[in-house]
C-alpha positions in Angstrom: 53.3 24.0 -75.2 53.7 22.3 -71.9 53.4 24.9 -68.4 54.5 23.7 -65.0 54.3 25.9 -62.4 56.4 25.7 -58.9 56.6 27.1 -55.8 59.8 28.3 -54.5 61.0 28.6 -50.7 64.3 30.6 -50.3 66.0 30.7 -46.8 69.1 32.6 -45.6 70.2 36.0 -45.8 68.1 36.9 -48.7 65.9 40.4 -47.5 67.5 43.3 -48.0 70.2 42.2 -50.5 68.4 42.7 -53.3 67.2 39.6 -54.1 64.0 40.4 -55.6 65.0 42.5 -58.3 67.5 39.7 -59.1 64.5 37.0 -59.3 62.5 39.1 -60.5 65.2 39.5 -63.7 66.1 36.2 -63.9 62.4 35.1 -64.6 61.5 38.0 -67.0 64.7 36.7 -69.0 63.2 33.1 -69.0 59.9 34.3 -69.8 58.3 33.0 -66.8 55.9 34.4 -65.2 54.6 34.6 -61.5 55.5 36.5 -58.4 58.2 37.0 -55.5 57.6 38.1 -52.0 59.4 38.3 -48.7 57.8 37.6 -45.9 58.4 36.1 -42.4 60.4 33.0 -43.2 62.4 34.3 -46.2 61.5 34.6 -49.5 58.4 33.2 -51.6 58.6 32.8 -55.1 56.3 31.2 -57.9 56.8 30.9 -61.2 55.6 29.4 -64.1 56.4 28.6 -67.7 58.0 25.9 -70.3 59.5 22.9 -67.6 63.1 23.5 -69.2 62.6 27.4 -68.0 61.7 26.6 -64.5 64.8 24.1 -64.1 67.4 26.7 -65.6 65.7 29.3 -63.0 66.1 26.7 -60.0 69.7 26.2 -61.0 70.6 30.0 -61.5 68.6 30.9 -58.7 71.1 28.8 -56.3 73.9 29.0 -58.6 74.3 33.1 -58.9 72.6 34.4 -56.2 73.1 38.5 -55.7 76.6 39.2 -54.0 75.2 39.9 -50.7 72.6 36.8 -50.5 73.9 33.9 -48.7 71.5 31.2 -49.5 71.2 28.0 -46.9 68.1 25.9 -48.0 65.6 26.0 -51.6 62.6 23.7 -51.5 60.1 23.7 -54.3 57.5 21.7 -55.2 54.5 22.0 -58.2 51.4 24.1 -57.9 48.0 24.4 -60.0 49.2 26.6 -62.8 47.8 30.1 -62.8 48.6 31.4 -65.8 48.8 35.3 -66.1 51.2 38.4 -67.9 54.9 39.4 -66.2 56.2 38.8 -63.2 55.4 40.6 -60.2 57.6 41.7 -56.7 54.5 41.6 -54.6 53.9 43.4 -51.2 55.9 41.2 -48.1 53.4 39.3 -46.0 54.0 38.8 -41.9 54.0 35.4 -40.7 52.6 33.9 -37.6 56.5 32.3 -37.4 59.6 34.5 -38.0 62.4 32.5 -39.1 63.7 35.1 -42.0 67.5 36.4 -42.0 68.6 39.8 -41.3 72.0 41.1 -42.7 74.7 42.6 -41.3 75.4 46.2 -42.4 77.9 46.8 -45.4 80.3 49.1 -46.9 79.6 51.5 -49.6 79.6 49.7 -53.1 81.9 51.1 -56.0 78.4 52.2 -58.0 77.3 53.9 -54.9 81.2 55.5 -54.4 81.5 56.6 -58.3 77.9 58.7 -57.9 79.3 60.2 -54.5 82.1 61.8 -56.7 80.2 62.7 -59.6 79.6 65.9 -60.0 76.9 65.5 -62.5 75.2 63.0 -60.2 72.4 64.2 -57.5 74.0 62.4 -54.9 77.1 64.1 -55.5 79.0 64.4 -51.9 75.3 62.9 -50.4 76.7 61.4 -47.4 73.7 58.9 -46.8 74.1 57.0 -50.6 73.5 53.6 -51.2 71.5 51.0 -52.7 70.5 47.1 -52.6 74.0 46.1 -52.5 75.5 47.8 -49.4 74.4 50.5 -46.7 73.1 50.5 -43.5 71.0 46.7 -42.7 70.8 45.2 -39.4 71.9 48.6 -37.2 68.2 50.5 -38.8 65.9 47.3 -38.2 63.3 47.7 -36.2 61.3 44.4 -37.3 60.8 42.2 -40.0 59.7 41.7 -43.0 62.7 44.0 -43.8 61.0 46.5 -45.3 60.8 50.6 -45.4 58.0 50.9 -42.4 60.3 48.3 -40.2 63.4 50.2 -40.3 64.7 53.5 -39.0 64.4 55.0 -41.7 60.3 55.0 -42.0 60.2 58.5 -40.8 62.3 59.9 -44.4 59.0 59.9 -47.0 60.8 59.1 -50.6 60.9 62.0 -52.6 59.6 61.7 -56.4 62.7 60.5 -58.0 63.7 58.2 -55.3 60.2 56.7 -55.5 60.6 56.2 -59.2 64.2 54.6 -58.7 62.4 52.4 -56.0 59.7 51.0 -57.9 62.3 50.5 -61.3 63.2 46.9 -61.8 65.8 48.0 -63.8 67.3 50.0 -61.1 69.7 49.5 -59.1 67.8 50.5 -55.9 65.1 48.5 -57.0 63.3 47.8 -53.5 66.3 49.2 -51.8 64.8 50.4 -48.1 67.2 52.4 -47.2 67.4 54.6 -50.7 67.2 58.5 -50.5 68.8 61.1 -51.5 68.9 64.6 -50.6 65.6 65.8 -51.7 64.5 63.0 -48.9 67.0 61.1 -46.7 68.5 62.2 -43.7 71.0 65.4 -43.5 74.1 66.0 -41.9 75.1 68.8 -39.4 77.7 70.0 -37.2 77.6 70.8 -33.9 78.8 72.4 -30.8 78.9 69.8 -27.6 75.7 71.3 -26.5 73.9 71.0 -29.7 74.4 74.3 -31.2 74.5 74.4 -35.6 78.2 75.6 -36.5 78.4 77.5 -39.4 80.0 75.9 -42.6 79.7 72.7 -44.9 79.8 70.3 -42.1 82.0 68.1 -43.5 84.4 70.7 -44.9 84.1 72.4 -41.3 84.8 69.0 -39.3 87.5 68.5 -41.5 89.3 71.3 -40.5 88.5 71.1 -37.0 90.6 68.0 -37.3 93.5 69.4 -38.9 93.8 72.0 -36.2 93.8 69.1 -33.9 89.9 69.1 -32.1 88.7 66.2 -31.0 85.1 65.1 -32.6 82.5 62.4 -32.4 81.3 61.3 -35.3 77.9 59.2 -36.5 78.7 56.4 -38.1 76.2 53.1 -38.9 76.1 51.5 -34.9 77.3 54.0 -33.0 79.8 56.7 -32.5 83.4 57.3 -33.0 85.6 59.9 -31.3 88.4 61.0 -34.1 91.5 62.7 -34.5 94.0 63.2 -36.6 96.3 60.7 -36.6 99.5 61.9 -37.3 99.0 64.7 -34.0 100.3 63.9 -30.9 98.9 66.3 -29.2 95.5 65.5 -30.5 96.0 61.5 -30.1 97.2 62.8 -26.5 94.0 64.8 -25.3 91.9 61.7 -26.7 93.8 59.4 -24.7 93.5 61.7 -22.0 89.6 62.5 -21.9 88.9 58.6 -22.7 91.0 57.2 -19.8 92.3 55.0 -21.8 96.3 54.8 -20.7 97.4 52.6 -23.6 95.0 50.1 -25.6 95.9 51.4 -28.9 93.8 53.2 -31.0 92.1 52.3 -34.5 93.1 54.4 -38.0 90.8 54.8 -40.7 92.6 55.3 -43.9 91.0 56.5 -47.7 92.2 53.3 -49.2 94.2 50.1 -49.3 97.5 51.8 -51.1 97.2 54.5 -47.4 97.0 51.4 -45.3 100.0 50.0 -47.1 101.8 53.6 -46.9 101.8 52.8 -42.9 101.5 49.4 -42.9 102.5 45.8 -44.1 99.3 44.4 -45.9 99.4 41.2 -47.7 97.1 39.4 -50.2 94.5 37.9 -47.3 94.5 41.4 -45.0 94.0 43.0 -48.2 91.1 41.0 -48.4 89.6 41.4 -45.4 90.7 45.7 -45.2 88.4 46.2 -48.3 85.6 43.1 -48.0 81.9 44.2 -47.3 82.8 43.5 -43.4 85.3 46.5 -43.3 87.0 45.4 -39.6 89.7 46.7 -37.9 92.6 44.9 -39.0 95.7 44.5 -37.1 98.4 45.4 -39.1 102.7 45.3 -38.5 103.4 48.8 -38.7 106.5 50.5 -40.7 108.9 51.6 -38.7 108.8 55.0 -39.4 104.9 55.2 -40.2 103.9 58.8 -40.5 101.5 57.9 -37.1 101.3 59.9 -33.6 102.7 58.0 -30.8 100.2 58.1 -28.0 98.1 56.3 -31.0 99.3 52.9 -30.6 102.0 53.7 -27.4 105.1 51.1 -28.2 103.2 48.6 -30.6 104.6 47.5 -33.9 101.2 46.5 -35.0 98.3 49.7 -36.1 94.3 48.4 -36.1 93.6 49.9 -39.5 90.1 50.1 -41.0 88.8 51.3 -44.4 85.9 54.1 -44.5 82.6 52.0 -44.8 79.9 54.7 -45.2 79.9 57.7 -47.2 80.6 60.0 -44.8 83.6 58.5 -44.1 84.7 58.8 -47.6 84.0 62.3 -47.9 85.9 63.1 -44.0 88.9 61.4 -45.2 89.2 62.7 -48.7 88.3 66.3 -47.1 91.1 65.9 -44.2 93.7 64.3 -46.2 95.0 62.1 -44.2 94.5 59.3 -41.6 91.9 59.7 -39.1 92.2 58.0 -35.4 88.6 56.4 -35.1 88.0 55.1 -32.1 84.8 54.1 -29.9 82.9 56.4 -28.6 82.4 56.0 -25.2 84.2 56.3 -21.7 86.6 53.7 -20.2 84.9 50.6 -20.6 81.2 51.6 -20.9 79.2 50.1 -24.3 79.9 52.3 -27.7 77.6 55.0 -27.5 74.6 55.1 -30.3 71.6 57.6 -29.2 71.9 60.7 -29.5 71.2 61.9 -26.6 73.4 59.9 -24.6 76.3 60.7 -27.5 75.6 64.4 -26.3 75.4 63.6 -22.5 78.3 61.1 -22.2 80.9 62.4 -25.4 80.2 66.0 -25.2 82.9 66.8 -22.3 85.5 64.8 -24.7 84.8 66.7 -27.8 85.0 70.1 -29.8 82.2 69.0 -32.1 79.6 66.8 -33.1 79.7 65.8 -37.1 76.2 63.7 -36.7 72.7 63.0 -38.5 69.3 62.5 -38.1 69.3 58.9 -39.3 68.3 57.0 -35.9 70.6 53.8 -35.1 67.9 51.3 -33.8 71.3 48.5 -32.9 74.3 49.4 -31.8 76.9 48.0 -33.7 81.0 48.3 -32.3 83.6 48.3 -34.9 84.7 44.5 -35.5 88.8 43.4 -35.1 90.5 40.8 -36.9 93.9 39.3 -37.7 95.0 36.9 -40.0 97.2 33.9 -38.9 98.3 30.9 -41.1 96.7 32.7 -43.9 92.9 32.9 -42.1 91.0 35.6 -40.9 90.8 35.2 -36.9 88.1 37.4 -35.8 89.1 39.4 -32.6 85.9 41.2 -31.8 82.8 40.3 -34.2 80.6 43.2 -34.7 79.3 45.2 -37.0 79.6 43.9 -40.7 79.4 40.3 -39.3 76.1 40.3 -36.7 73.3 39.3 -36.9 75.0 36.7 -39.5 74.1 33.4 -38.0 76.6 30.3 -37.2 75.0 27.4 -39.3 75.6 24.0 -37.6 74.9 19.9 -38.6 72.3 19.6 -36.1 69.1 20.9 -34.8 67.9 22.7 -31.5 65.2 20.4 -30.3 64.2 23.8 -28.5 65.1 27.5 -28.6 68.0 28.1 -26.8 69.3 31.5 -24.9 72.6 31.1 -24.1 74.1 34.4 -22.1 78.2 34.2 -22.3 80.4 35.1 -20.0 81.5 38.7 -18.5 84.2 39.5 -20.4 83.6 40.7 -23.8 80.2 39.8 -23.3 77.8 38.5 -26.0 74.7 36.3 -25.6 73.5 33.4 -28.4 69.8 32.3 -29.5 69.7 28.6 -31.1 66.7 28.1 -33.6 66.5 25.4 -35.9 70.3 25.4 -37.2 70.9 28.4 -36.4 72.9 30.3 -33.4 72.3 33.9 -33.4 75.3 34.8 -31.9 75.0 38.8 -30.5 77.7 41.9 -32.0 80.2 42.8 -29.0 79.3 44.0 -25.8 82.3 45.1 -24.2 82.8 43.5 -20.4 79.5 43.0 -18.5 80.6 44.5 -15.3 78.8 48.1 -14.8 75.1 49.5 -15.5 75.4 50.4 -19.2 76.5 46.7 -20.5 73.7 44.9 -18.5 71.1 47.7 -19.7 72.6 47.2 -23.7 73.1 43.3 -22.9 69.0 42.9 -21.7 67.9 44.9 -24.8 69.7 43.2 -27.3 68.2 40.2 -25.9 64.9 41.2 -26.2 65.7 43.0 -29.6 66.9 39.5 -31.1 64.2 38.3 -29.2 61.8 39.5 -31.2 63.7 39.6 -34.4 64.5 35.8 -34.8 61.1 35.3 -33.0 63.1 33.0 -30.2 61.1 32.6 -27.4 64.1 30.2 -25.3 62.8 27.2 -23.2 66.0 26.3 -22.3 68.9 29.2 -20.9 72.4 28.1 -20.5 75.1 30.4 -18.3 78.4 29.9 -16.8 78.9 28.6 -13.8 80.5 31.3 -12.1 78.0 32.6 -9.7 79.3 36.2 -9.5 78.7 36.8 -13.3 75.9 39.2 -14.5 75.4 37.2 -17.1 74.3 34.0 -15.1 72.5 36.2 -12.1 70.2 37.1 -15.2 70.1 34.0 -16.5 68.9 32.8 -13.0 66.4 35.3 -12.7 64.3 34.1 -15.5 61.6 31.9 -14.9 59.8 29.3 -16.5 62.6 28.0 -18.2 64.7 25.2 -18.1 68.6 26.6 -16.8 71.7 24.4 -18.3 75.1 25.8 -16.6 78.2 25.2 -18.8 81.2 24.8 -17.4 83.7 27.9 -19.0 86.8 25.7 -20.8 83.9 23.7 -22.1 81.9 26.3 -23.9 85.3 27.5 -25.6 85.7 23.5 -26.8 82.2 23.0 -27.9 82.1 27.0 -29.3 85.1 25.6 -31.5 83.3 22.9 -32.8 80.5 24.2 -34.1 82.7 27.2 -35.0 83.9 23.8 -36.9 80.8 22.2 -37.8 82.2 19.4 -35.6 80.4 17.4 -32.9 83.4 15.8 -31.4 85.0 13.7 -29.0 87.9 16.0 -29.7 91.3 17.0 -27.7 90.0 20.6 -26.6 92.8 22.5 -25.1 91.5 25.9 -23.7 94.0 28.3 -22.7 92.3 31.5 -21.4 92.7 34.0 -18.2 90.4 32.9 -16.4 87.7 30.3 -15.9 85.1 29.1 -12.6 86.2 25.8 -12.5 83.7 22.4 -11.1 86.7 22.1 -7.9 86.3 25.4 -7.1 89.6 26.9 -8.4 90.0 29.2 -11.3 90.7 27.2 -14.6 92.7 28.2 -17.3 95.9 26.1 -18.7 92.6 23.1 -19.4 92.9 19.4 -22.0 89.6 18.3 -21.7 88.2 15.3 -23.7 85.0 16.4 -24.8 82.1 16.7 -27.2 79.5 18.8 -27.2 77.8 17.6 -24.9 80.0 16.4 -22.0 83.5 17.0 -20.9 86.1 15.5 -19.1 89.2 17.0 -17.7 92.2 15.3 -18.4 95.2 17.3 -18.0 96.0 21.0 -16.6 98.6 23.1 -16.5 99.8 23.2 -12.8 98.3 25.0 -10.7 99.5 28.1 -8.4 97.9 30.7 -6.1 96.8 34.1 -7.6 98.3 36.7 -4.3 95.4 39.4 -4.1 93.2 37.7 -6.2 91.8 40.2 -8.8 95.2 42.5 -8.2 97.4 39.7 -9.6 95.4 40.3 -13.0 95.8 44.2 -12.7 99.8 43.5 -11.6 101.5 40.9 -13.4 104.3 40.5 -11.4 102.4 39.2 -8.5 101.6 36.0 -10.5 105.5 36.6 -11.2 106.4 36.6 -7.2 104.2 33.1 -7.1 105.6 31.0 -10.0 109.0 31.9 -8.8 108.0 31.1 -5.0 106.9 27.7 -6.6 109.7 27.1 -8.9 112.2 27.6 -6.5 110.5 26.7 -3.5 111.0 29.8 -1.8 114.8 29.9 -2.3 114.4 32.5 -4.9 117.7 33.6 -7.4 118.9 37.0 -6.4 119.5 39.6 -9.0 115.9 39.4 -10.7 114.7 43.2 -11.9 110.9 42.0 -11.2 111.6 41.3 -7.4 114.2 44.5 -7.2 111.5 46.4 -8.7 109.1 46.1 -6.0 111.3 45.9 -2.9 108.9 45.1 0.4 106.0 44.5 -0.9 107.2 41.3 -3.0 107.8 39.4 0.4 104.3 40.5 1.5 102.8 39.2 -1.8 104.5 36.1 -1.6 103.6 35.4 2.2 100.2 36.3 0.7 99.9 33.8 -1.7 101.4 30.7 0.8 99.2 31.8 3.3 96.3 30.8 0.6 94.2 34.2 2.1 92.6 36.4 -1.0 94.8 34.1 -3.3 92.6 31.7 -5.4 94.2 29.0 -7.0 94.4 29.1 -10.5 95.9 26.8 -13.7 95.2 29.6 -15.7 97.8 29.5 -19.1 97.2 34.0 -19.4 98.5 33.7 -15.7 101.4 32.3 -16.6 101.9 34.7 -19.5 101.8 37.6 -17.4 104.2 36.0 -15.0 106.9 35.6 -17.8 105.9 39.2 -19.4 107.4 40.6 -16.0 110.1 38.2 -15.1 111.2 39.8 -18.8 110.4 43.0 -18.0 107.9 43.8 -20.3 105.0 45.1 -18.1 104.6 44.9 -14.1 101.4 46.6 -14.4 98.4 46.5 -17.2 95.7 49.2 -17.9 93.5 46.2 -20.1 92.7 43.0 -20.0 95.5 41.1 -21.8 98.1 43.7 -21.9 101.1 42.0 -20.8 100.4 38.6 -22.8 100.0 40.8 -25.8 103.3 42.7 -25.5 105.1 39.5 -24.9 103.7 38.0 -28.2 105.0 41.5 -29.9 107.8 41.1 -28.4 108.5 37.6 -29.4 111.3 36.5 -31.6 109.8 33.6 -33.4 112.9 33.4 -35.5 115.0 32.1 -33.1 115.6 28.3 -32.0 115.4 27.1 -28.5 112.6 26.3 -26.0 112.3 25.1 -22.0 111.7 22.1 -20.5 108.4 20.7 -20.7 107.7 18.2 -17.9 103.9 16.3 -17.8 103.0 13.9 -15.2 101.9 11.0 -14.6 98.2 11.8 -13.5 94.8 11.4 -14.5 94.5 14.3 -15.0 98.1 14.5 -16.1 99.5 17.9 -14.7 102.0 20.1 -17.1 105.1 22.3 -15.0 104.8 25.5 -15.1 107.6 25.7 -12.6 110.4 24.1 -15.1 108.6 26.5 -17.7 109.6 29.5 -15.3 113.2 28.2 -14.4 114.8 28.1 -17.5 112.8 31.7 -18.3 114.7 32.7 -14.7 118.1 31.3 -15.8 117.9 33.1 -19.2 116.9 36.3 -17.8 119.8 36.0 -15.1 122.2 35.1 -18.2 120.8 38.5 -19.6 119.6 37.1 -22.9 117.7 39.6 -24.7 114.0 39.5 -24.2 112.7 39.1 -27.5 114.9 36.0 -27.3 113.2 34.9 -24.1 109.9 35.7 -25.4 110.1 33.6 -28.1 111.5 30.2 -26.6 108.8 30.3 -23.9 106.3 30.7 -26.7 107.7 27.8 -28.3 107.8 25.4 -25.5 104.2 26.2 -24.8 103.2 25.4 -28.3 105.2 21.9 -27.0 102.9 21.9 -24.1 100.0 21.8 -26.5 102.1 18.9 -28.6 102.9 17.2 -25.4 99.2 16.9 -23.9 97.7 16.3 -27.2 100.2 13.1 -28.0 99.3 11.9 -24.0 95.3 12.1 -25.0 95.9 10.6 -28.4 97.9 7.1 -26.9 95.2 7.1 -23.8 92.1 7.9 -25.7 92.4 7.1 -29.0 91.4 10.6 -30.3 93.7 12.5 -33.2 91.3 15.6 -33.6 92.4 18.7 -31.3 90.1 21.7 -30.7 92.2 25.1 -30.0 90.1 27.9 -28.2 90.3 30.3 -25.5 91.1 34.1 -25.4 95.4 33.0 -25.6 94.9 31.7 -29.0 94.3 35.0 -29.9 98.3 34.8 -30.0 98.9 34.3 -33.4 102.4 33.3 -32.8 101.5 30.5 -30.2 98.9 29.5 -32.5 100.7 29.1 -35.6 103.5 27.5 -33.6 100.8 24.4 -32.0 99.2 24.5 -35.5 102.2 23.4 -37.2 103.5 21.0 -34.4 100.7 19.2 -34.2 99.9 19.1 -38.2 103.3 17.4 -38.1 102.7 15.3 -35.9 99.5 13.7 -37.6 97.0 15.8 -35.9 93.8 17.1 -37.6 93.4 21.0 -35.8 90.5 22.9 -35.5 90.8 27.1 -35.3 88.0 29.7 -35.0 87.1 31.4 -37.5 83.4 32.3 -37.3 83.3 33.5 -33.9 86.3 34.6 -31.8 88.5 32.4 -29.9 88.2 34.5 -26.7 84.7 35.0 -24.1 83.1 37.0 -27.4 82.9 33.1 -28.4 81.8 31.3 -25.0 77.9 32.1 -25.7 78.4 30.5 -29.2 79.5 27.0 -26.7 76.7 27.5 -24.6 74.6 27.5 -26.9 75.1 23.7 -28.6 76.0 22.4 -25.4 72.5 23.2 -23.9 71.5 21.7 -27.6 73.0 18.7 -27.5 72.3 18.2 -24.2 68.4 18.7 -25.1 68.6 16.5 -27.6 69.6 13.6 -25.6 
């Protein structure tokens, strides 16, 4: 009988998925023989046996890889046959290169779920179950080859059984690292806030700490989560209170996808996405009358919901009975908290108790957010269950790449071959704890991706962390990137797109090349080069960081401009702040602390107060997000939208704010209001992209920046533009907002490299 044997190189996310035991079955069912190993570039497989056998492994190999494997490249080739009996997982070999895939951490399979409820099973109510198909990945690695010795969990010595499960290719936690059980694994205990055992189950005690309305930190996979129970005000309350956190809603963990429907309005695609392997915080429209504590999410129809991802979660919930706030634990806007004895130090003045483990957390990992709009996940905040996973693009980094984002919502990218490592959240990179988390990561990914970056792209503003670190580094060549342009190019390769596109970026704010702050920006670009080619007018910001804190300053300067100076009596905003709105508005003419900005969230917070939605804001965003919820996109009816005749062409946002003025004056209702202006900026984004398409000949536009996080704008330019013979490009890989800037950097310094 004719042998062939081949050699087999997998690449992707294909350690720690199980994808040994998988080939390691598929050959044994072909009667091949041969071996399969990780090691530092992926997996390494040979095998050998009748040529028809090797071709229908090649195929099923690719075809019906394990659930969690996501395969980007096979090469094979022959080899000198070597004969021999079975088929072998051999031990993982370390490379001289690293350029293996690590995968993000996962929710508890329904195998690992049905043995945490049986009674009759040994991990019965073990908190710390799992196997190769979910469980903690990417939070406990410590190094590759993923294996036991590499991870956190090299300290927990397997216990008979567990070995015996391990070493069992017919076993589910064949090769599983992370196996244990409670002979072995880690164990669970409840504390006081200075460290002290409390008596009880722990999870039986937590749960009814919670249910006489404690507040508690909890241990989950990347960090930890303060939690209350969600239906008390006055535990949501005292949360709110020790956090400092005035009124950024809170997250709810519910048991299942029927309690997420009980409070909220779920369809088929945030179905999806509540129960996928991810497990994000969704954001939900709420029922009216949901059975939820106010000072949870203060005046929002919509509730972040999140399903239980671990199985201590499932056993909390089921033990409490009902939803559980679940919210970062940390302090204002400090990074979520994942060593223990910081969680201790920083979280024990906000809490009754500590429900915690000896597991270490090696990565910090924040919860991620999403929404869907059109019928497409739109990631808000990607995090855990989505990091380290790598963007794929069409072309190669001639060298590796650190790219190190912006401030807000901070992340940082490495480019490698095709890949861009693009970092989990952050949070805002403006105190000591963000840097310190921000420089580790770097080095952590660093050394896990084996990146050593020649070439380190930054932002151009000069006050940013993130590019005074940047120019600190030496020996490396330094690539600033304009802002509006890393949200363009971030988009295409979000899109697997090199462009020339239309890029409209609407964000807060942005440094721009003249010296102002950008924000309402058409650029033409590609990835490499930009130019900018219309803006929405600009206006001066009075106070400078203050107008961003208080809307209705950028309020007092649109209507200064609109109406040049003569301003309509009988406005609330101006009533509302009596003297001082004549010193603002000598403060922004007078052009002292009052940057100029085109900014598009500007203007959003300008029209959120002229409505009297919020003069004030207690997070970034605020009063652009109430607007959107406020919005009634039912209703006909927009404002005038005036370009002119420049290059670049320059868009009124002064018509844009009389007709909001005369409608406010006529006393039409707000959501009414809210929803026209929305409208005629979705025209502004029709109107810019028809001028760029009859000047340059382009029909492809390229949507990004943190205000197409509005999924009513966004669905509103989507659809204008689709009708008008458009093709549109939307994140969906990375986040539309600064979480996605690094992501830009990144294949600008690329294709800039490659030149």
């Amino acid at each position: 009988m004719s042998v062939t044997r081949t050699r087999v190189r997998v690449e992707g996310v294909v350690q720690g998925v199980g994808f040994r035991p998988f080939v390691r079955l598929l050959a044994t069912s072909l009667s091949l023989v041969g071996y399969v190993r990780n090691d530092s570039a992926g997996v390494l497989i040979e095998v050998e046996g009748a040529p028809v056998a090797v071709r229908e492994f090649l195929a099923t190999l690719e075809r019906e890889p394990p659930p969690l494997a996501a395969i980007e490249r096979v090469t094979s080739g022959p080899v000198p046959t070597a004969g021999g009996v079975g088929f072998d997982i051999v031990a993982s070999e370390a490379g001289a290169a690293r350029s293996t895939l690590v995968a993000a951490d996962t929710a508890t399979c329904a195998d690992c779920l049905r043995e945490l409820w049986d009674p009759a099973d040994r991990r019965f109510r073990y908190p710390f179950v799992n196997c190769t198909h979910c469980g903690p990945r990417f939070t406990i690695v410590r190094d590759v080859p993923y294996d036991r010795p590499m991870t956190t969990m090299a300290g927990f010595a397997l216990c008979a059984d567990c070995e015996g499960e391990y070493h069992d290719p017919g076993d589910r936690r064949f090769h599983a690292q992370p196996v244990c059980c409670p002979a072995c694994g880690p164990a669970l205990r409840l504390t006081d806030p200075a460290g002290g055992l409390l008596a009880g189950e722990p999870v039986a005690a937590a749960a009814e700490l919670l249910r006489q309305g404690a507040v508690l930190a909890v241990k989950g996979l990347g960090g930890f989560h303060l939690a209350v129970d969600a239906g008390s005000e006055d535990a949501a309350a005292a949360l709110r209170a020790r956090k400092h956190r005035e009124d950024k809603p809170f997250a709810v963990m519910v048991a299942d996808v029927d309690a997420a429907r009980a409070l909220c309005v779920v369809d088929d695609v945030e179905e999806r996405l509540l129960a996928g392997t991810g497990r994000p915080i969704v954001l939900l429209r709420r029922h009216p009358h949901a059975p939820v504590a106010p000072s949870v999410a203060p005046g929002n129809p919509f509730l972040g919901v999140l399903l239980p991802y671990t199985p201590l979660h499932h056993l909390l919930l089921a033990e409490v009975g009902r939803p559980l706030v679940m919210t970062s634990g940390n302090v204002s806007d400090e990074p979520i908290v994942y060593r223990d004895e910081a969680a201790y130090a920083r979280l024990g003045p906000l809490v009754e108790a500590f429900l915690t483990h000896d597991r270490p957390i090696h990565v910090r990992a924040d919860d991620s957010v999403a929404r869907v709009s059109a019928g497409r996940e739109l990631l808000i905040r990607r995090s855990r269950g989505y990091a380290p996973r790598p963007v794929t693009v069409p072309w190669e980094f001639r060298r590796p790449v650190l790219a190190c984002g912006a401030e807000l919502k901070s992340t940082f990218c490495l480019g490698r071959g095709r890949h861009a490592f693009v970092s989990g959240h952050l949070g805002d990179l403006e105190n000591y704890e963000t840097l310190r988390s921000f420089t580790e990561g770097v080095s952590h990914h660093r050394r896990l991706f084996d990146v050593r970056p020649e070439v380190v792209a930054h932002d151009l503003h000069p006050e940013y962390l993130s590019t005074k670190y940047a120019l600190d580094l030496g020996g490396v060549d330094l690539v600033g990137v304009q802002h509006h342009h890393a949200h363009i190019a971030s988009c295409l390769a979000d899109n697997g797109e090199a462009g020339p596109v239309i890029g409209v970026a609407f964000d807060g704010l942005g440094y721009g090349t003249d010296g102002t702050l950008w924000g309402g920006e058409f650029l033409v670009a590609d990835l490499a080069g930009y130019r900018r080619a219309g803006h929405l007018e600009q206006v001066p910001m009075p106070g400078g960081a203050a107008a961003v804190r208080e809307p209705w300053r950028m309020a007092a300067a649109w209507l200064d401009r609109a109406f040049e100076g003569d301003v309509p009596e009988g406005l609330g905003v101006a009533r509302r702040h009596g003297d001082r709105w004549a010193d603002v508005v000598r403060l922004g003419r007078a052009g002292l602390s009052a940057p100029v900005t085109s900014s598009a969230g500007r203007l959003f917070d300008a029209v959120a107060a002229l409505v009297g939605v919020r003069d004030t804001v207690s997070y970034e965003g605020q009063a652009a997000i109430e607007l959107e919820r406020l919005a009634d996109a039912g209703r006909d009816g927009s404002y005038e939208v005036l370009l002119g005749g420049g290059d670049p062409f320059v868009v009124s946002g002064a018509a844009i704010v009389r007709g909001v003025t005369a409608d406010v004056l006529a006393g039409t209702a707000g959501a009414v209001v809210a929803g026209r202006f929305h409208r005629t900026m979705a025209r502004v984004v029709l109107a810019g992209a028809v001028r760029l398409r009859t000047r340059e000949g382009l029909s492809v536009v390229a949507l990004s920046g943190g205000v197409f996080q509005n999924v009513v704008l966004l669905g509103e330019a989507v659809a204008l533009l689709t009708d008008a013979g458009f093709r549109v490009l939307t994140h969906s890989r990375v986040p539309p907002n600064d979480g996605g800037i690094s992501l830009g950097q990144a294949v600008v310094a690329g294709a800039r490299d490659r030149a």
